[in-house]
N, C-alpha and C positions, 0 to 999 in steps of 0.2 A: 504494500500500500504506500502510494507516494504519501510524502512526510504533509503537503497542501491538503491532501484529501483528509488525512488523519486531524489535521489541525482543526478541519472543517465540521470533520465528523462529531471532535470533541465540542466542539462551539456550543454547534446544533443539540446535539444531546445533553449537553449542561444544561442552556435557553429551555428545554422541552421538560424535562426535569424538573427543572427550580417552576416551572409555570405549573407543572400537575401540581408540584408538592402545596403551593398557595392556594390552588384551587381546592385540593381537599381539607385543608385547612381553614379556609373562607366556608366551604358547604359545611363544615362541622362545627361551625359558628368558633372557633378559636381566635379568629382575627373580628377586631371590630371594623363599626363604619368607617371611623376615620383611614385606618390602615387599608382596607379596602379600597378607599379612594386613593391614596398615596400611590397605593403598585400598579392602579388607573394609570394615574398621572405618569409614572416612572416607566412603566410601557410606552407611554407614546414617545415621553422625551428619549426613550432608545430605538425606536423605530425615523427620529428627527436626525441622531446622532451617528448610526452606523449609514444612512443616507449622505450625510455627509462628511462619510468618511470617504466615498466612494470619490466625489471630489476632490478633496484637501488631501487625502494620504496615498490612493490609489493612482487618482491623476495625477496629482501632485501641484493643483492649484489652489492658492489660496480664497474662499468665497464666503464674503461675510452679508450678502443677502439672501439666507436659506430661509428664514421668517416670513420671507417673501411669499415664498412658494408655497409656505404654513396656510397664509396669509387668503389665495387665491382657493387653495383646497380646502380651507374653514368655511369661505362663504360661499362658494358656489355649490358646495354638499348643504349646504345650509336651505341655500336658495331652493334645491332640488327636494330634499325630505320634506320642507314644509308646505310645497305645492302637490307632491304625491300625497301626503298623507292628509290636506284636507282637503282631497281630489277621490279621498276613500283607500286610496289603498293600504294594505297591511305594513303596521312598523318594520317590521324586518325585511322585508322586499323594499321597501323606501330606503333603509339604511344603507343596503346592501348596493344599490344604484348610485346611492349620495355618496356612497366612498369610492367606487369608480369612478363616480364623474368630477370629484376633487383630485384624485387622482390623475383624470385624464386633461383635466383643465390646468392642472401644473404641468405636465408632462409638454402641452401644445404652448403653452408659454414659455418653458424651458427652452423649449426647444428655438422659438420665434427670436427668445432673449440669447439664445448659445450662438445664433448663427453671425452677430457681429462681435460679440463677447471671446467667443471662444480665438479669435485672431490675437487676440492680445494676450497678455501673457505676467505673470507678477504682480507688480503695486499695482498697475492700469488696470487688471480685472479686478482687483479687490475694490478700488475705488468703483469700477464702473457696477459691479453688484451691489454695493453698498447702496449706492442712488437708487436703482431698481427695487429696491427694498422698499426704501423711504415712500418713492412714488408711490408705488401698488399700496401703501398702510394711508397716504394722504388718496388715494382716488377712492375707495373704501370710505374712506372718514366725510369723504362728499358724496358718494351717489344714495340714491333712493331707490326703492324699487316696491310699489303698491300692486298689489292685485283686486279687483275687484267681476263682476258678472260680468266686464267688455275684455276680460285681458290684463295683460302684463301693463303697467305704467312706471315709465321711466324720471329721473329728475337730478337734477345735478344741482347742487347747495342747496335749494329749497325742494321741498317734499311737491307730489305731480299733485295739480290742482284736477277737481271736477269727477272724482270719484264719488263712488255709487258707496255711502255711507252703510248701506243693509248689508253689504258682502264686498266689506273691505277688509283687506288683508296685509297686512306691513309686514314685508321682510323683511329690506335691507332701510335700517331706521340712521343713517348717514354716521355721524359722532356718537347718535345714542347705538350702534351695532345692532345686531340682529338676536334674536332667538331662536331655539331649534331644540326640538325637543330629545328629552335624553335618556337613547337608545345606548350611548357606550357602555360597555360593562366590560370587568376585567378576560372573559374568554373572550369574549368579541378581538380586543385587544391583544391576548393573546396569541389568536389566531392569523390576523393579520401580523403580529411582530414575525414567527414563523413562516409566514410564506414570504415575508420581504428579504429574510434571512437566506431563505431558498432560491431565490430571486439573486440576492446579491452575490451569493457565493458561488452562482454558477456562471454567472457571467468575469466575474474577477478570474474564474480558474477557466475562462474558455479564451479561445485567439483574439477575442476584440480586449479582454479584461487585462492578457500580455501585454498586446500593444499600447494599449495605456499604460501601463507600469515603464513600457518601454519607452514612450512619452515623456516620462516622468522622473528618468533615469538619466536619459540623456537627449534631448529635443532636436540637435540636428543629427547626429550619429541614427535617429529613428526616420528620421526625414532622408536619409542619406541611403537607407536599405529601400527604398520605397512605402513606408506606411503612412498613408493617407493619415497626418495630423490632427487636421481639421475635422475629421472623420468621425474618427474615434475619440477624441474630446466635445464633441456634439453629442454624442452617444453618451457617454459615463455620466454626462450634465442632466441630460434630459432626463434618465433612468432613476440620478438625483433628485430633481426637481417631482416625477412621479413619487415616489414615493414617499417627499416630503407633504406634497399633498396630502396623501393617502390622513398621515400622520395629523395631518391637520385639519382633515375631515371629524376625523375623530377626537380630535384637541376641542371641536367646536360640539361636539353631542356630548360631551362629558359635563359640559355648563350650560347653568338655565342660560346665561345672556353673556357674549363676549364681546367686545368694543374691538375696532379698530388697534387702538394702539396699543394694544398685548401685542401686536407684532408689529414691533418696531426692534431700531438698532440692539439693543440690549439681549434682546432674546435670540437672536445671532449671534451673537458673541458667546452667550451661555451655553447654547449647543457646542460652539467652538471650542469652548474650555473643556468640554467632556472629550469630544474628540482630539485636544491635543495631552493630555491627562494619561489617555487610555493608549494611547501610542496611533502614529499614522499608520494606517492600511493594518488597523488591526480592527475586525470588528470585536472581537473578545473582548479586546482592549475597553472599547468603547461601550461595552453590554453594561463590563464590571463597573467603567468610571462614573457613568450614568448614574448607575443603584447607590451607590459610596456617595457620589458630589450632591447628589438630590437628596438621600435622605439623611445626612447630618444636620442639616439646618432645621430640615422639620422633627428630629429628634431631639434635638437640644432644646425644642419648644416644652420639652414637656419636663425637663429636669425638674428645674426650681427656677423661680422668680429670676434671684438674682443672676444666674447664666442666658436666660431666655434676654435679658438684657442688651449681653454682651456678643450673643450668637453668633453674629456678620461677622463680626472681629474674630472669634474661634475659626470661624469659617472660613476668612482668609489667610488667617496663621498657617490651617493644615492643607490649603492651598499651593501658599508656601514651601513649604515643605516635604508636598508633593511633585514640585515642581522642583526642589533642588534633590530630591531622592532620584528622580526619573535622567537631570542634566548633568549636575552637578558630575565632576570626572572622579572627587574623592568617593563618589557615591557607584559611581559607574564601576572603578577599581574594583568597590570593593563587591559587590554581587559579583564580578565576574571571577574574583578568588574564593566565594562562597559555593559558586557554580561549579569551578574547579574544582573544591574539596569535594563536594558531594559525587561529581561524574568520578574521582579518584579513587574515595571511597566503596563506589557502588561497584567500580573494576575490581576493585580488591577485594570484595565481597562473592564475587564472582567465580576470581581464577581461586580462590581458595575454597571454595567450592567444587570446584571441578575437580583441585587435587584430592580431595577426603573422596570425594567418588572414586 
């Protein structure tokens, strides 16, 4: 078994694992509401963060508007569940089309946004997604979107005049955000985290997932064998952008009401911080830094008074610290002589073994 497939395998069955064992913990009432909601939340933010791992570590570009993407798959799932479901159809068939079509609605803007983006390369994409971000949270933060017995009604800064007051229906409510009713629950969530996993790891380990590594390794040395650049970095982005969607379909049914500016710069940068924590092109990386960076802060709520005070502070200490455990060379040093004694060890465990046989 190649050492990639094992790695994979292990990923995958740890993710699959740790999700039964909550689950039957959650059915046997061991975990409360709150913590319930938590591993809600802590799913999605790992379906946001090994998505864009697929960018920053596997391509190996930097992008700090993935909130963006959040952003488009919150409301347009939103926009879709609340027109199905008071159109009569069943929750779950609504849910199930709303996170497709957040999906599919990042995926085609990914894609629209990758094809001048992706020409550029360093500081200049990171700026130029940043903007993109910003935009798509201020165009949000201004449209409207009414329905009533004639149709869809549109409106930009102000709400659409001359609706039919008996069978009006507000979706998109501009600054005040939208509502959508809340279908997420932690299998839902878990189900989609698994097939994004299956999704990501089978493209990272096929010939377009190489060529971006190869991309990302060395950019004209890859351009110099022949691989179509532009190509295959349109492709990793947009795969990106889907299934940041996805994520953010579901980020939007987990809350009665979400605003606009929950996705703004800040929460790009927070995905960011998991993903560079958890190491580039590692989704493991990224599962564990996730579960660790999210839930210290809402653990520390519950100590005592006086910690819940100081929490952000604690929180950026072991940030800290994390950060110079992971860089730091005195640090690097030394796991790799920890590393070395244990593979020394386990040889000599081994060949002396073999002798007594």
């Amino acid at each position: 078994m190649r050492k990639t497939t094992k790695n994979n395998l292990i990923t995958f069955g740890g993710t699959l694992i740790l999700c039964v064992v909550l689950g039957i913990l959650m059915q046997a009432g061991k975990l409360n509401s709150m913590t319930t909601g938590l591993m809600v939340t802590i799913g999605i933010y790992i379906i946001a963060s090994t998505s864009l791992n697929l960018t920053v570590g596997v391509l190996g570009e930097l992008s700090l508007g993935h909130a963006g993407f959040m952003c488009i798959g919150a409301f347009s799932s939103a926009t879709v569940s609340t027109l199905m479901i008071n159109g009569g159809a069943p929750n779950w068939l609504s849910f199930a089309v709303a996170i497709i079509f957040g999906a599919i609605m990042a995926a085609i803007l990914g894609f629209l946004i990758g094809i001048p983006v992706m020409r550029l390369r360093g500081d200049y994409l990171a700026i130029v997604t940043l903007g993109f971000g910003e935009i798509l949270k201020s165009l949000f933060n201004n449209i409207y979107i009414t329905s009533d017995k004639n149709g869809l009604h549109f409106g930009f800064t102000n709400p659409p005049k001359n609706i039919d007051a008996s069978t009006k229906l507000e979706i998109l409510r501009g600054p005040k955000g939208t509502s959508a009713p809340d279908l997420t629950n932690f299998w839902v969530v878990a189900a989609v985290l698994l097939i994004c996993l299956i999704i990501l790891m089978t493209f990272i380990d096929s010939k377009s997932g190489r060529a971006c590594m190869a991309v990302r390794d060395n950019y004209i040395a890859a351009q110099s064998v022949g691989i179509n650049v532009t190509k295959f970095r349109l492709m990793a982005f947009t795969l990106s952008a889907a299934i940041a969607g996805a994520a953010g379909a579901l980020y939007m049914h987990s809350l009665a009401n979400m605003l606009p500016k929950k996705f703004d710069y800040n929460l790009s940068i927070l995905i960011l911080v998991y993903v560079v924590l958890g190491g580039l092109g590692s989704l493991r990386g990224s599962i564990i830094a996730t579960i660790v960076l999210y839930a210290i802060p809402e653990l520390l709520r519950g100590i005592n008074q006086n910690i819940v005070n100081y929490r952000m502070l604690i929180y950026a200490i072991i940030l800290i610290c994390l950060m110079l455990w992971k860089n730091a060379p005195v640090f690097i040093n030394m796991r790799e002589k920890i590393k070395a004694k244990c593979k020394k060890s386990k040889t000599a465990d081994l060949t002396s073994g073999g002798a007594e046989a």
